[in-house]
C-alpha positions as CSV (number, residue, x, y, z in Angstrom):
1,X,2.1,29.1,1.1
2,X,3.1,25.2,0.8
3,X,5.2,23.7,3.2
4,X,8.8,22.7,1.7
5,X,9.1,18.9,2.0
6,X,11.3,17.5,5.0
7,X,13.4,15.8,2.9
8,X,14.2,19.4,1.5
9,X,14.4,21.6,4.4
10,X,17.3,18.6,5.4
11,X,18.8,18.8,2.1
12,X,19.3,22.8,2.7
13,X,20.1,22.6,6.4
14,X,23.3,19.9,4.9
15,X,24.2,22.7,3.1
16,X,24.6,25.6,5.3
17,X,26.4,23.0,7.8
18,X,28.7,21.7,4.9
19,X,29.4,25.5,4.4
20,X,29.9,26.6,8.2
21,X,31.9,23.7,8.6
22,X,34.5,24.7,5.3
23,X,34.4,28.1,7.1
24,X,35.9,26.9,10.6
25,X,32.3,27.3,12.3
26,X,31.7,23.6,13.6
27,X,29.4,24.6,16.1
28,X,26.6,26.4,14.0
29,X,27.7,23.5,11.6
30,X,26.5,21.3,14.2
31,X,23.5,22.6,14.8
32,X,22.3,22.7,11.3
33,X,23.1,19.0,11.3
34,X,21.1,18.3,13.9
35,X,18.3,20.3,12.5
36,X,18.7,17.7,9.4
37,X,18.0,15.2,11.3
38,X,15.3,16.6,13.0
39,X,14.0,16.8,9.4
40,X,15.2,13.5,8.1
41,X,16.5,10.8,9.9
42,X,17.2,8.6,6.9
43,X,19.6,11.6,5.2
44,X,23.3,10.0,5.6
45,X,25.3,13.1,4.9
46,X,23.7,13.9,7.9
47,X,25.1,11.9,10.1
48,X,28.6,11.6,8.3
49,X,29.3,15.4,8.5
50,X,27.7,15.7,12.2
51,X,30.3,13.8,13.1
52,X,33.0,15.8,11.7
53,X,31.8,18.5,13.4
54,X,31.6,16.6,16.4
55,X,35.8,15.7,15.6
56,X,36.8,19.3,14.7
57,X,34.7,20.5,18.0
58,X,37.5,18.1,19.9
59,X,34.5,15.2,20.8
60,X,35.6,12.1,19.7
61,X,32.9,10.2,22.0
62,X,30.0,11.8,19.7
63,X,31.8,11.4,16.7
64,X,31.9,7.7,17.1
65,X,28.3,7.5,18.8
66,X,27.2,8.9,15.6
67,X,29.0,7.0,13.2
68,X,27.5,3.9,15.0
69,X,24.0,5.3,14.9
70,X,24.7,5.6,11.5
71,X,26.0,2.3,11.2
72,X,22.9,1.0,12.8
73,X,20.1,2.5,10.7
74,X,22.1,2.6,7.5
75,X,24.5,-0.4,7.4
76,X,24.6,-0.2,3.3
77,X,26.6,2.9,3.4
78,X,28.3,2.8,6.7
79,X,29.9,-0.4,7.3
80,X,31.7,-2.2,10.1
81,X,34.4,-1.6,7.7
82,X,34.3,1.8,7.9
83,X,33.7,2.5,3.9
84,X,32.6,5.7,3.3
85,X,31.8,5.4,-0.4
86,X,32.9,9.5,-1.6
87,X,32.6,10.3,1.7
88,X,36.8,11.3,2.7
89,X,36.8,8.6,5.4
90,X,36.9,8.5,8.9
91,X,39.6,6.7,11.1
92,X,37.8,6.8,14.6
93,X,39.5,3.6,16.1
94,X,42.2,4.9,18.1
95,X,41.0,6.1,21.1
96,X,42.7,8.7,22.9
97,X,45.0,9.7,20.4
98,X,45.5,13.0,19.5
99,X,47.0,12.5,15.7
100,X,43.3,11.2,15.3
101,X,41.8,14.4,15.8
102,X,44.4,16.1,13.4
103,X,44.0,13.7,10.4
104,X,39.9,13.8,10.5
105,X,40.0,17.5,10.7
106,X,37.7,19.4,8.5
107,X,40.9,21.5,7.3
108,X,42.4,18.3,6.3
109,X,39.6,16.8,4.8
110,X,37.7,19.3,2.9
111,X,39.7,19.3,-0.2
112,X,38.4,15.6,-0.4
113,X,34.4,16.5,-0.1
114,X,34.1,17.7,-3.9
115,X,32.1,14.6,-5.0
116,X,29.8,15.1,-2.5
117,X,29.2,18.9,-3.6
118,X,29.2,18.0,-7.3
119,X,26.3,15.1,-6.6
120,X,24.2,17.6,-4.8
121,X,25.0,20.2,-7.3
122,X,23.7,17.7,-10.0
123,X,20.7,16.6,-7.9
124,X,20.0,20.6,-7.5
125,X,19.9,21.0,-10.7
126,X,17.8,18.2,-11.3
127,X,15.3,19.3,-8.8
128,X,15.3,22.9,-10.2
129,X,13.8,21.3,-13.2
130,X,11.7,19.3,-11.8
131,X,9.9,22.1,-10.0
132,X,10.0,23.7,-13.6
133,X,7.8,20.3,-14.7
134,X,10.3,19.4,-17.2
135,X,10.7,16.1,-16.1
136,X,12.0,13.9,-18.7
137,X,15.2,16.8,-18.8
138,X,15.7,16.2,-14.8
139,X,16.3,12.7,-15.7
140,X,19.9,13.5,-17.0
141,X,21.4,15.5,-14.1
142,X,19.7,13.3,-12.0
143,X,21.1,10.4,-13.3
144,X,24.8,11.8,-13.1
145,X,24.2,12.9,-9.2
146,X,24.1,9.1,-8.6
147,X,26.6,8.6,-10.5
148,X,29.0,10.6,-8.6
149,X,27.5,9.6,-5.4
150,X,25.7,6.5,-5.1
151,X,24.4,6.9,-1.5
152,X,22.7,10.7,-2.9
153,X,19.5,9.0,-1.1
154,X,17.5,12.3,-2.6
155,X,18.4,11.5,-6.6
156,X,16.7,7.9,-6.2
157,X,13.3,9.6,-4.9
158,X,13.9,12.1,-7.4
159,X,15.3,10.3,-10.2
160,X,12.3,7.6,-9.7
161,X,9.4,11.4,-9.5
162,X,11.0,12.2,-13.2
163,X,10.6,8.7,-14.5
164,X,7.1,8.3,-13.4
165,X,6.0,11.7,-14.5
166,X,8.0,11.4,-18.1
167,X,5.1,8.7,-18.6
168,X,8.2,5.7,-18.0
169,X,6.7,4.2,-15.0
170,X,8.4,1.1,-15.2
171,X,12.1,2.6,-15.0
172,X,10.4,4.9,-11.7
173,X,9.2,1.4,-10.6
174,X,12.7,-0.2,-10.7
175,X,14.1,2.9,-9.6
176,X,12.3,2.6,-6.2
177,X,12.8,-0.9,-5.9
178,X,16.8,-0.7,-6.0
179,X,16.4,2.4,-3.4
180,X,14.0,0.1,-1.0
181,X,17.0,-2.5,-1.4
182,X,19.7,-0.7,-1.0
183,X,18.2,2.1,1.7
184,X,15.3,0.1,3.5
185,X,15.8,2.3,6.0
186,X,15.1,5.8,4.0
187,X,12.8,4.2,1.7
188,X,10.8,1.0,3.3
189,X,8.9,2.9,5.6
190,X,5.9,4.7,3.4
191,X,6.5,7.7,6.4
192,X,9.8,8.4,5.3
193,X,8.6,8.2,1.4
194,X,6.3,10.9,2.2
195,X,9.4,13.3,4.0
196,X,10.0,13.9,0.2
197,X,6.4,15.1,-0.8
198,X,5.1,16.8,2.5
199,X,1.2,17.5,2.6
200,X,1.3,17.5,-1.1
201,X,0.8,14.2,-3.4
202,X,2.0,13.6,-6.6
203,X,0.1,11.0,-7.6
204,X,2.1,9.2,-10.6
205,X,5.3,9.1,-8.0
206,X,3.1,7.5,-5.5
207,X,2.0,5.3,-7.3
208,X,5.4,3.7,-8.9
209,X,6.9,3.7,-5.1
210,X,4.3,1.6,-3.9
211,X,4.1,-0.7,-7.1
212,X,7.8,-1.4,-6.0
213,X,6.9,-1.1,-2.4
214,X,4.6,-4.1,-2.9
215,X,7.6,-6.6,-4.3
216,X,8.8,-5.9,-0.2
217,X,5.7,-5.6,1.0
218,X,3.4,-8.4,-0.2
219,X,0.2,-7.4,1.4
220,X,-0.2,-4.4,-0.7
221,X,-0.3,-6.4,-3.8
222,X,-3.4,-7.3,-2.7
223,X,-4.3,-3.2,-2.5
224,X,-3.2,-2.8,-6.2
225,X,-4.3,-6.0,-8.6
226,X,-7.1,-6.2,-10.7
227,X,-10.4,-8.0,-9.6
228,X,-10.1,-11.2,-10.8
229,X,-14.1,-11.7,-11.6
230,X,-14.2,-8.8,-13.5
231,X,-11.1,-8.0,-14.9
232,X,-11.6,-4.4,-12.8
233,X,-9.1,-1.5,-14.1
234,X,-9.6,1.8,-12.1
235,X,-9.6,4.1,-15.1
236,X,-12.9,3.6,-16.0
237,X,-16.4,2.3,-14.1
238,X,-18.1,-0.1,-17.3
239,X,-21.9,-0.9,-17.8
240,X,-21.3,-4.7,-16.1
241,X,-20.0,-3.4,-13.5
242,X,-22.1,-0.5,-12.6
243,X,-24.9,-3.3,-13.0
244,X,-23.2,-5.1,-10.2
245,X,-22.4,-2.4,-8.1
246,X,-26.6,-1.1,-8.2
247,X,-27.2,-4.9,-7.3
248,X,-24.8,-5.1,-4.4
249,X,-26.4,-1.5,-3.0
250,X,-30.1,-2.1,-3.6
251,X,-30.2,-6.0,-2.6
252,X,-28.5,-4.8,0.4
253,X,-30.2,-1.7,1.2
254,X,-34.0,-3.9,0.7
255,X,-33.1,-6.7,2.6
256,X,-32.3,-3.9,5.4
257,X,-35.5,-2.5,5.3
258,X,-37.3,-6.2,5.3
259,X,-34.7,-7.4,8.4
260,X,-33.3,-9.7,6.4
261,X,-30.2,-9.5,7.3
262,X,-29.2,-10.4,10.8
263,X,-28.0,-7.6,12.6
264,X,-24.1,-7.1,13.3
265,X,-23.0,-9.1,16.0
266,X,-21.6,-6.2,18.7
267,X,-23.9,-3.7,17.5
268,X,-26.0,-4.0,21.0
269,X,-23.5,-3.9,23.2
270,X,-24.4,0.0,24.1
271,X,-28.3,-0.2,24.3
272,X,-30.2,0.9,27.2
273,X,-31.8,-2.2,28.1
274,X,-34.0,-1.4,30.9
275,X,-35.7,2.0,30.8
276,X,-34.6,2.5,35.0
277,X,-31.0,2.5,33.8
278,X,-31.8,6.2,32.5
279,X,-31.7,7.5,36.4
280,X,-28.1,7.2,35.8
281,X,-28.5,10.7,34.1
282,X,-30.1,12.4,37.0
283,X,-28.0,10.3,39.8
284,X,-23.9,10.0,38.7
285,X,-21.3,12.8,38.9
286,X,-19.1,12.6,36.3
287,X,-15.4,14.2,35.5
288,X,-14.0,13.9,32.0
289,X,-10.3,14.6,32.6
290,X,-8.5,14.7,29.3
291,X,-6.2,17.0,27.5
292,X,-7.4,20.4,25.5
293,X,-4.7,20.2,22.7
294,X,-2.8,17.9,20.8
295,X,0.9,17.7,22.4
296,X,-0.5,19.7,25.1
297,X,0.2,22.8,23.7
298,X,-1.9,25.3,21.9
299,X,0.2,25.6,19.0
300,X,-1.3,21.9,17.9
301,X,-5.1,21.3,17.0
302,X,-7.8,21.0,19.6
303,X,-7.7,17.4,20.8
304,X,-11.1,16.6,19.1
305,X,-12.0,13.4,21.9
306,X,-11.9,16.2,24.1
307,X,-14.3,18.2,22.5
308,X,-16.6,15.6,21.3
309,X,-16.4,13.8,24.3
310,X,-16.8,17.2,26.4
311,X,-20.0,18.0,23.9
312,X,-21.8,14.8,24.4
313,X,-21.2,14.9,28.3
314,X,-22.6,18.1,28.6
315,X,-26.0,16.8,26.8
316,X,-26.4,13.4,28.1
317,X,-25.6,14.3,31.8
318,X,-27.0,16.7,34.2
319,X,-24.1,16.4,36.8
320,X,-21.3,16.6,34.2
321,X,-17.4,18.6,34.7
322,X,-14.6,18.6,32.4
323,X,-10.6,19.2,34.0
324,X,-8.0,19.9,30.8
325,X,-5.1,17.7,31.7
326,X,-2.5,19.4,29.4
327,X,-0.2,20.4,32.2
328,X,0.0,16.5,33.5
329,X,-1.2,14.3,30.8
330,X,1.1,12.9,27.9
331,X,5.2,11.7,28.3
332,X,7.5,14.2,28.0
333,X,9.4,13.4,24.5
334,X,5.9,13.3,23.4
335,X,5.2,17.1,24.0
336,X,6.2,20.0,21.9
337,X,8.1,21.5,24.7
338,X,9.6,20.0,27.7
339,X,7.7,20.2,31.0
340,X,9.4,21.0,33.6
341,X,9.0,19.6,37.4
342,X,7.1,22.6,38.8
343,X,4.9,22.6,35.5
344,X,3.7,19.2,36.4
345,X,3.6,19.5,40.4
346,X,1.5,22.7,39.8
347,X,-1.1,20.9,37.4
348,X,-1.7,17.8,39.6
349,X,-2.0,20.4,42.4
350,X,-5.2,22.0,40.3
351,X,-6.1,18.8,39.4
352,X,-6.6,17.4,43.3
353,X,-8.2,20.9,43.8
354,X,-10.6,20.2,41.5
355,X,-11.8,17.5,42.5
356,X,-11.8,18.2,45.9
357,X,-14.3,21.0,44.6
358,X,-16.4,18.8,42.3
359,X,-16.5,15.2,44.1
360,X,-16.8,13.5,41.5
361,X,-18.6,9.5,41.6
362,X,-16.7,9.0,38.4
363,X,-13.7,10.2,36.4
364,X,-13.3,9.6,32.7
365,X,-9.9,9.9,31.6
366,X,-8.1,9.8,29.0
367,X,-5.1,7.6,29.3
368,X,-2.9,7.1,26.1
369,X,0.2,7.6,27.4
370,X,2.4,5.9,29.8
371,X,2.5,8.0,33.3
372,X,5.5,9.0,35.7
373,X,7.8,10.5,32.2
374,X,7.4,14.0,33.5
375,X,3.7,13.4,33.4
376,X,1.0,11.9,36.1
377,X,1.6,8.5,37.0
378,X,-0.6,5.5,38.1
379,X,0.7,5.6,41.3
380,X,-0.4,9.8,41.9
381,X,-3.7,9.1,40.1
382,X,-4.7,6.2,42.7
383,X,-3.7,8.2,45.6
384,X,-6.5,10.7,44.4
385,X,-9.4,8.0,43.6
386,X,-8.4,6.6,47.0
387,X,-8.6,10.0,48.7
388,X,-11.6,11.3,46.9
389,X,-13.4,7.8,46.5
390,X,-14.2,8.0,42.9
391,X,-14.7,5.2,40.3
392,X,-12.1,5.4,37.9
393,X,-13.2,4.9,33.7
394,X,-9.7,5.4,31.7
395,X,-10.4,5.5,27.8
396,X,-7.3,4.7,25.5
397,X,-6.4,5.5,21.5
398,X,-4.6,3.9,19.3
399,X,-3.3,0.7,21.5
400,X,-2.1,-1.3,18.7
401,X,1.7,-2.1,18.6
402,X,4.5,-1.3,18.9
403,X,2.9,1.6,20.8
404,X,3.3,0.9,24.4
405,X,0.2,-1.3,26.1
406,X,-1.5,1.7,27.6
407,X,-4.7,0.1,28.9
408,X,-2.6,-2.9,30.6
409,X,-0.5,0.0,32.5
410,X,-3.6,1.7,33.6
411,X,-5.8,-1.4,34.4
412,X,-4.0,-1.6,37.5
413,X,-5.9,1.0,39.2
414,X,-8.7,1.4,37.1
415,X,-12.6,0.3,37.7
416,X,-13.1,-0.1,34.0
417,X,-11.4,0.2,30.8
418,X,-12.9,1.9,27.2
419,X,-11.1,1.0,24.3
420,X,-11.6,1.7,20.5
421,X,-10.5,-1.2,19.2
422,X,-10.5,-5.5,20.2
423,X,-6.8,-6.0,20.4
424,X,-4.3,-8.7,22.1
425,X,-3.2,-5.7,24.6
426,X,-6.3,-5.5,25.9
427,X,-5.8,-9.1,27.3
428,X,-3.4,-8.3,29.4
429,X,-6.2,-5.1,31.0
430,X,-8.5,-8.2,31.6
431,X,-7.2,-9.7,33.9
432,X,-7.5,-6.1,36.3
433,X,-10.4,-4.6,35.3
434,X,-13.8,-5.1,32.9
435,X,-13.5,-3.8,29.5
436,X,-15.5,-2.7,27.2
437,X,-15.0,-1.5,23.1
438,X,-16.5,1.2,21.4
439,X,-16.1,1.3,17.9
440,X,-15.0,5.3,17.8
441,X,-16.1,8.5,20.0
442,X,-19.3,9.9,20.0
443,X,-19.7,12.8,18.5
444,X,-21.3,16.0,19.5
445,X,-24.0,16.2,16.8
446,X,-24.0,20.1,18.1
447,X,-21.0,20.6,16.5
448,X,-22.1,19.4,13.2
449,X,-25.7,20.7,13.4
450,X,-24.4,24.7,13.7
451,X,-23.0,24.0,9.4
452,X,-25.8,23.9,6.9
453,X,-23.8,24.4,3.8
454,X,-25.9,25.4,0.8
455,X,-25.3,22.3,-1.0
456,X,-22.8,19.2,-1.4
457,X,-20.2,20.8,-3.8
458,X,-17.5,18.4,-2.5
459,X,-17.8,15.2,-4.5
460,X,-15.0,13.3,-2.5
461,X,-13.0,14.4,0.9
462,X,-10.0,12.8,2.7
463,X,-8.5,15.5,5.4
464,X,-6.1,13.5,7.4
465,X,-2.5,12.6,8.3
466,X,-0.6,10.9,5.0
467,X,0.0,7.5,7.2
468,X,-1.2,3.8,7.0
469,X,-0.9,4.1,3.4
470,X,-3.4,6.9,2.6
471,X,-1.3,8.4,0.0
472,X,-1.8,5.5,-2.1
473,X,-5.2,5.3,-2.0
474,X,-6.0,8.9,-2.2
475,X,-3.3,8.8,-5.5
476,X,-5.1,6.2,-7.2
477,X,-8.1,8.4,-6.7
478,X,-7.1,11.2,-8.3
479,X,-5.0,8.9,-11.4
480,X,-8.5,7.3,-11.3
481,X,-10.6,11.0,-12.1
482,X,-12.2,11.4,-8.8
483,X,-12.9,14.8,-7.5
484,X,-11.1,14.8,-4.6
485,X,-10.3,17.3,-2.5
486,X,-8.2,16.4,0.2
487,X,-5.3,18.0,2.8
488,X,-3.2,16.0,4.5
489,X,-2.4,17.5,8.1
490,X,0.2,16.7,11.1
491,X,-2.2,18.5,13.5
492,X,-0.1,21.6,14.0
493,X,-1.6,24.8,13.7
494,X,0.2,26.0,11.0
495,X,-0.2,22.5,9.1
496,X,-3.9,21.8,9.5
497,X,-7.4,23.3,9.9
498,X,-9.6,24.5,12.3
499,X,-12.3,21.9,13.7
500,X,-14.9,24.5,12.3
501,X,-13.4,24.1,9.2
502,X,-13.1,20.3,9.5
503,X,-16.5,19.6,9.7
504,X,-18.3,22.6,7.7
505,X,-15.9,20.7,4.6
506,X,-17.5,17.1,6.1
507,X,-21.0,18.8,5.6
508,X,-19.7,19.6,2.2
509,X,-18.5,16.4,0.5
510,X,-20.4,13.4,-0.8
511,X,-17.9,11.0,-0.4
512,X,-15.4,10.4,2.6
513,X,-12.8,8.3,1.8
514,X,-11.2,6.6,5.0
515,X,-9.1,3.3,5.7
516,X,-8.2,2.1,9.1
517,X,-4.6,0.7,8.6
518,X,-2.6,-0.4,11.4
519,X,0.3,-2.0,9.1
520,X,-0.1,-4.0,6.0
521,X,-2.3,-6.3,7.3
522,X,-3.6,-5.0,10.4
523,X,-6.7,-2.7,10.6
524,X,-8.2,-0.7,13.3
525,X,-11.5,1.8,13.8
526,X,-11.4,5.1,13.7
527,X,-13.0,8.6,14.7
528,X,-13.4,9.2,11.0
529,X,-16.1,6.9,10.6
530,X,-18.4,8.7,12.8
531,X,-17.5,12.0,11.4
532,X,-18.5,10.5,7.9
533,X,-21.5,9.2,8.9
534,X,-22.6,12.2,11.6
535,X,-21.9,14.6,8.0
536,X,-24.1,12.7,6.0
537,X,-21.8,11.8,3.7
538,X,-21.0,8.5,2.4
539,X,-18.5,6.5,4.1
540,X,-16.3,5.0,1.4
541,X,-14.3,2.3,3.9
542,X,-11.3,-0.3,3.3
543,X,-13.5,-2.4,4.5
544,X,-12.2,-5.7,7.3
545,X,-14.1,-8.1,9.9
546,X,-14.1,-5.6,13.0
547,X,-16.3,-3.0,10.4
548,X,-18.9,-6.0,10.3
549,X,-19.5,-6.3,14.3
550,X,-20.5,-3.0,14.3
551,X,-21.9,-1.9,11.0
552,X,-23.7,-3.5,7.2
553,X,-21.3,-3.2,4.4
554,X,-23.8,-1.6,1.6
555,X,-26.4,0.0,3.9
556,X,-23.9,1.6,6.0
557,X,-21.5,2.8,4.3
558,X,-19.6,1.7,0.8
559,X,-16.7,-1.2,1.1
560,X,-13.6,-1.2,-0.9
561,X,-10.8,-4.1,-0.7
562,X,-8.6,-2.8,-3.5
563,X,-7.4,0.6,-5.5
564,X,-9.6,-0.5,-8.4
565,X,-13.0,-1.0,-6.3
566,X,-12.4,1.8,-4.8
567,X,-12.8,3.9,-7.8
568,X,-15.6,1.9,-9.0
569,X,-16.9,2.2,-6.0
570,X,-16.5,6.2,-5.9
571,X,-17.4,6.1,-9.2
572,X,-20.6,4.3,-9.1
573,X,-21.7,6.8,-6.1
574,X,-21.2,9.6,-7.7
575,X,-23.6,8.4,-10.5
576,X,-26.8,7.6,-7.7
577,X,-27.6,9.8,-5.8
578,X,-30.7,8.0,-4.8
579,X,-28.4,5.0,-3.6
580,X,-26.4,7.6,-1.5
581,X,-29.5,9.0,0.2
582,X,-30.6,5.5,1.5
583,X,-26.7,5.1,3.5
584,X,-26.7,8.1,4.3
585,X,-29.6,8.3,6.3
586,X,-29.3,4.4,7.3
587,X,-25.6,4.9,8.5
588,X,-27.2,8.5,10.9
589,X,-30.1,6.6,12.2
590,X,-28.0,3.5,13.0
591,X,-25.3,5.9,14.8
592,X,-28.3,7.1,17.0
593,X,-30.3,4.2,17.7
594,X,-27.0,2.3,18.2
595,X,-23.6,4.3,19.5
596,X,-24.9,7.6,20.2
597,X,-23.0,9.7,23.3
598,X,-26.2,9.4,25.6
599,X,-25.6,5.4,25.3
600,X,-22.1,5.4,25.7
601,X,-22.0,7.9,28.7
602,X,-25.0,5.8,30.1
603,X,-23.3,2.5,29.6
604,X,-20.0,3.7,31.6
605,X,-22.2,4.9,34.4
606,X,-24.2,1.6,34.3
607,X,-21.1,-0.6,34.6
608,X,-19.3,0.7,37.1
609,X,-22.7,1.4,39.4
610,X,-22.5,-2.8,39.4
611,X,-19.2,-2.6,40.6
């Protein structure tokens, strides 16, 4: 069954409120507002009719709160001038009087909400036949909904899907371009563009919005225009250019094999260099201390660093204990339920027990969160390694900005910090602690080992959230005729897959298509390139300079800098197999000769032995 878009399920919960709230039921009309939020922040009737519920339920402190919040993240439709476009309008600046709660009442005002009703009727309408596929008649009611109501955020996303799929991409194109004008805040942020199309992708759409995405955002015309030495289009992979693809990839792959090419300049840091720093294996006692599930709760996905780093312990190590930190690990607003003070009092208590049990020489934990927000703080986790006398390793994920600086808060008592990518926050650890960068986490080759699928009947995979601009790649993939079968997840159980399923679908495909995104500009590594490469697939990267300390573009997996090489590119693969075979098994013996878990478990143990 596919999961309704956000952007719908806040459309509907509107209209339930806007009905409850006719019918002299602000409360339930209240919470169905909120639950529109919770859908869509960016939905403005949201906030306008929140806060007449807010009025009629005699709260004229939340009314205005909201209206200001509203102000604040839509200042084209709620001004300091307090225009309300068709919305009946508000007069909130009397404090204290009592006339004010009389003239805002939903009684008094309701006669005046038709236009609103009659856009979203139109828009309805619109959307009724869009999910018919009769796209170029949606454009009509569509185009009267905004008419009516020119702040309908939902008929510009709409209006600009029947455009692109009618075949008139340039009216979708400007279409999107006068919603990221006029509603940056709905439309400028690719995350909120997706609220509209959930885990599904249509393609065309995506494509127009970020087309006019790019005229914002000027970094992504870089993502989208031709090649300029080959006049590249996407659509189809020509004789010259297949020519210079085979050149690229064998030239590559042979100067490999002759060591021709010098090797990539952080690639050593994890080798064993002396053959007595293997008695680390037999010597250390190690703790991994990390939590078992996304959010902390088993209604999200298994928290694969857990496993992989649980699986690669257990085979490297003789002296090896894992400690699932759900019940102490992670900030509270970032949980799917609050925790509550006897929740997390009980779970450090089990943690200190634990280790009391274990005496561990070394903990590994995992620290990407910020502690003491209803969670374990820095303060509670140095009383223990003081008590207990251990050496403290604290791994952090995704510690570029504007997340918090994660490794800086925990550098403070740690003996040595992990990190997955070189970053400016990691500065700031320096100056506490040694630390060190591995370019992923190692990956239980167990895991992938039990799936020996029949054959590769996958010719391209992407499973994955629909951030850092993956939608636009993956929809220029499938505009471009690539095979691809892809998912994209939010790591829920209901809205993802199994880890079993994760990888037996890896062991299936040919081609992984992955891209490390931090913003526009800004790129990161990733646990997906391992899981390419540990699958024997072919990595098919966005390729940037971090990839090259670590790894050879053309022997280790396939670079792409733009939409059209990266069909080419797919293309071109798909076409030689022989060329596959030799990254393939380059990129697997490269992961075990260079970043295996043995070495990185080792090198932990080695470091902070020295210290």
């Amino acid at each position: 069954m596919k999961k309704i878009p956000e952007a719908r399920s806040s459309h509907e919960s509107i209209k339930r409120g806007i009905n409850l709230l006719h019918n002299g039921d602000p409360s339930g009309a209240l919470v169905c507002f909120e639950q529109a939020l919770g859908f869509q922040k960016a939905n403005p009737d949201g906030y306008y009719f929140m806060a007449r519920a807010f009025i009629d339920l005699k709260n004229l402190k939340a009314a205005r709160k909201t209206i200001d919040l509203a102000k604040q993240r839509l200042p084209q439709i709620f001004t300091d001038n307090d225009i309300f476009g068709v919305y009946p309008r508000l007069e909130l600046s009397q404090p204290g009087s009592p006339q004010i709660l009389i003239r805002n009442h939903s009684s008094v005002l309701q006669g005046n909400d038709g236009l609103v009703i009659e856009s979203h009727a139109a828009l309805e309408l619109g959307i009724d036949l869009l999910d018919q596929t009769k796209f170029a008649a949606a454009i009509t009611p569509l185009t009267e909904a905004l008419k009516i109501n020119a702040w309908n955020v939902h008929a510009y996303y709409y209006l600009g899907q029947a455009f692109a799929n009618s075949g008139e991409t340039t009216k979708a194109i400007a279409v999107f371009e006068n919603a990221i004008s006029e509603f940056p805040f709905t439309f400028k942020q690719t995350s909120r563009f997706g609220e509209y199309q959930g885990l599904e992708i249509d393609s065309k759409t995506v494509i127009a919005y970020y087309t006019a995405l790019s005229k914002f955002i000027p970094d992504i015309t870089a993502f989208l225009s031709p090649c300029l030495k080959t006049g590249l289009s996407y659509k189809k992979l020509k004789p010259p250019l297949e020519h210079k693809l085979e050149l690229l990839f064998t030239d590559a792959i042979e100067k490999w094999r002759t060591n021709e090419i010098p090797l990539p300049p952080l690639s050593h840091n994890f080798l064993i260099k002396k053959q007595s720093e293997n008695i680390a294996q037999h010597d250390s006692s190690v703790m991994l201390v990390t939590p078992r599930y996304i959010k902390c709760s088993p209604d999200w996905d298994e928290y694969e660093v857990s496993y992989y780093l649980s699986g690669t312990g257990k085979s490297a190590l003789q002296n090896f204990n894992l400690h699932y930190a759900d019940g102490f690990h992670t900030e509270n607003h970032q949980l799917d339920s609050p925790r509550s003070d006897a929740t997390l009092g009980f779970a450090i208590s089990e943690f200190r027990e634990k280790i009391s049990e274990v005496r561990p020489e070394i903990v590994l934990f995992e620290g990407s969160f910020m502690g003491d927000l209803q969670c374990i703080s820095r303060e509670e986790l140095y009383a223990l390694k003081t008590e207990f006398n251990f050496k403290l390793a604290t791994l952090v994920i995704d510690i570029n900005p504007p997340l918090p600086n994660y490794a800086a808060y925990w550098s403070h008592i740690s003996d040595l910090i992990i990190a997955m990518n070189e970053n400016l926050y990691l500065d700031e650890a320096r100056k506490n602690c040694p630390v060190i960068v591995y370019p992923g986490i190692p990956i239980d080759l167990d895991l992938f080992d039990r799936f020996k699928p029949p054959m590769r009947d996958l010719d391209a995979l992407f499973i994955g959230a629909r951030k850092r601009y993956r939608d636009m790649w993956c929809a220029y993939m499938i505009e471009g005729g690539i095979p691809l079968h892809m998912k994209f997840t939010v790591q829920s159980i209901q809205d993802s897959i199994r880890a079993n399923e994760f990888i037996e679908m890896h062991k299936r495909s040919r081609i992984i298509f992955n891209n490390g995104l931090i913003s526009s500009k800004d790129h990161g590594l990733n646990l997906r390139i391992f899981e390419a490469i540990t699958s024997g697939a072919v990595l098919l990267q966005q390729d940037f300079d971090q990839m090259h300390d670590y790894f050879v573009p053309y022997v280790h997996y396939a670079p792409f800098n733009n939409v059209h090489e990266m069909i080419s590119t797919a293309q071109f693969l798909l076409k030689h197999d022989e060329i596959t075979e030799h990254i393939t098994s380059a990129a697997m013996d490269w992961y075990k000769q260079r970043y295996s878990g043995k070495l990185f478990w080792y090198k932990i143990i080695n470091i902070l032995s020295k210290i």
